[in-house]
N, C-alpha and C positions, 0 to 999 in steps of 0.2 A: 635211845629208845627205839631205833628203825628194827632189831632184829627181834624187840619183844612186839612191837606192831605188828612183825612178821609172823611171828610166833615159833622163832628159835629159840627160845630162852624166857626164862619168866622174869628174871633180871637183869639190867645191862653189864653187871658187872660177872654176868659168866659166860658172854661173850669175849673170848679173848683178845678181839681185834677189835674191841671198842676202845674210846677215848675214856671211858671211865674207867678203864683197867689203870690205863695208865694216871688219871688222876688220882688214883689211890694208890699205884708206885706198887702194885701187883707185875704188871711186866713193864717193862720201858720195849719199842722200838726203835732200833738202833742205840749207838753207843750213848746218848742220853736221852732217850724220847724224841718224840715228833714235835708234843707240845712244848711250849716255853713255860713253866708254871712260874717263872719270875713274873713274867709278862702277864699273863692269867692275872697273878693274884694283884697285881700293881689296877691293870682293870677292873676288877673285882674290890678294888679298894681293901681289901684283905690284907692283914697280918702276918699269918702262918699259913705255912699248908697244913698244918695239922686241924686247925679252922677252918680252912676252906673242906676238907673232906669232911670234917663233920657237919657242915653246912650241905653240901650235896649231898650224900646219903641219906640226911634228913629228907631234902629235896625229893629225892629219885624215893625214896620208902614213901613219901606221903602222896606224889603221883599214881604208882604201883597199886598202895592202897584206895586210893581214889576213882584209879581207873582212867585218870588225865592222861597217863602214860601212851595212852593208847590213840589220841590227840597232837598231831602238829599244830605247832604256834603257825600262825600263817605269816608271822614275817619272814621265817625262814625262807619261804617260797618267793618272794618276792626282794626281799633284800640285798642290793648291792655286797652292803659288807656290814658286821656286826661288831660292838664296843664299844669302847668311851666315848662322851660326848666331844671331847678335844681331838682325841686321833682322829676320829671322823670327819670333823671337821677340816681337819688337815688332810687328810686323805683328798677328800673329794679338791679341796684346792689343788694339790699338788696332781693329781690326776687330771685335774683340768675337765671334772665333772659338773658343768655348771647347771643343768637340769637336773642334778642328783637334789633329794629334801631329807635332812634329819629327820628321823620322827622317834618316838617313845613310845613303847608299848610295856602295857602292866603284863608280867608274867609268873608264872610259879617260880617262887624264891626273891622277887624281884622285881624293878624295871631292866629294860632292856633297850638301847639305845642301835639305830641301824639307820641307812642310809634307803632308803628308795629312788625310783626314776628311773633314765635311760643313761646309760656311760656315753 
């Protein structure tokens, strides 16, 4: 949503160097993408990709229309790292981030699960 907050585009997905291009398998970068969407959808608790794209675009339209779009979550801003409640948890051990705190936050489409503190 950074380049419609911008106001190059009135949807993410006609920026071509966004990540929702390639969620929706419009362009890959490099020889198979940048993202992992095995990995995605495994977080996302998701079935298909043909599910999870219908689930985004639901997403991304009903912001658009709302006008949320235009809105940063503020965990992004603050967030060590974002995902499952398990790899984070792991994460932060294996980083050896003992000040780092789980938290939850309700967001469009979702919770969302992130890490806060100091590394």
């Amino acid at each position: 949503m950074n380049m419609v907050r911008a106001g190059a585009v009135d949807n993410p997905l006609d920026w071509r160097h966004s990540g929702c291009v390639e969620f929706h398998a419009l362009r890959r970068r490099g020889a198979k993408g940048i993202i992992n969407m095995d990995s995605l959808l495994r977080c996302l608790s998701m079935d298909s990709l043909d599910g999870f794209q219908a689930w985004h675009a639901k997403v991304i339209g009903e912001r658009l229309k709302r006008g949320t779009g235009m809105k940063r979550e503020t965990f992004w801003r603050g967030a060590l790292a974002v995902g499952g409640k398990t790899w984070l948890s792991e994460l932060a051990e294996k980083e050896h981030l003992k000040r780092a705190k789980l938290s939850s936050s309700g967001a469009v489409g979702g919770e969302v699960n992130f890490l806060t503190g100091k590394s």
